[in-house]
C-alpha positions, 0 to 999 in steps of 0.5 A, a space after each residue: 865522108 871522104 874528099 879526095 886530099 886537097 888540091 893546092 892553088 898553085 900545083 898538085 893535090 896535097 896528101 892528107 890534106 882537106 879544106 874547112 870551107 866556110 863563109 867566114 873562113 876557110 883553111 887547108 888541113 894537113 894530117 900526118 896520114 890518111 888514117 887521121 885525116 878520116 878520124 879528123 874529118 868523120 870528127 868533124 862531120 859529127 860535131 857539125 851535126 851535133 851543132 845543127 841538132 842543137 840549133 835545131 831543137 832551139 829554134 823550135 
């Protein structure tokens, strides 16, 4: 997974940064460079994987 680095509201793209969208939330992630944005964000994607997995296996 790669979104390209997030626009702020008001101007320009922002380097390194990625929003977290969610019904409840949602923020705008800054990291120190593009190689740790996709550490953080492949991260990420796997741990919401592992939680629909798990919710997965529960409801069945």
């Amino acid at each position: 997974m790669d979104l390209p680095d997030s626009e702020n509201e008001s101007g320009p793209a922002i380097k390194n940064a990625f929003k977290i969208i969610s019904p409840q939330k949602s923020f705008t992630v800054l990291a120190p460079s593009q190689n740790d944005k996709r550490t953080w964000m492949a991260d990420i994607q796997k741990h919401i994987e592992l939680c629909y997995t798990q919710h997965m296996k529960w409801i069945e």
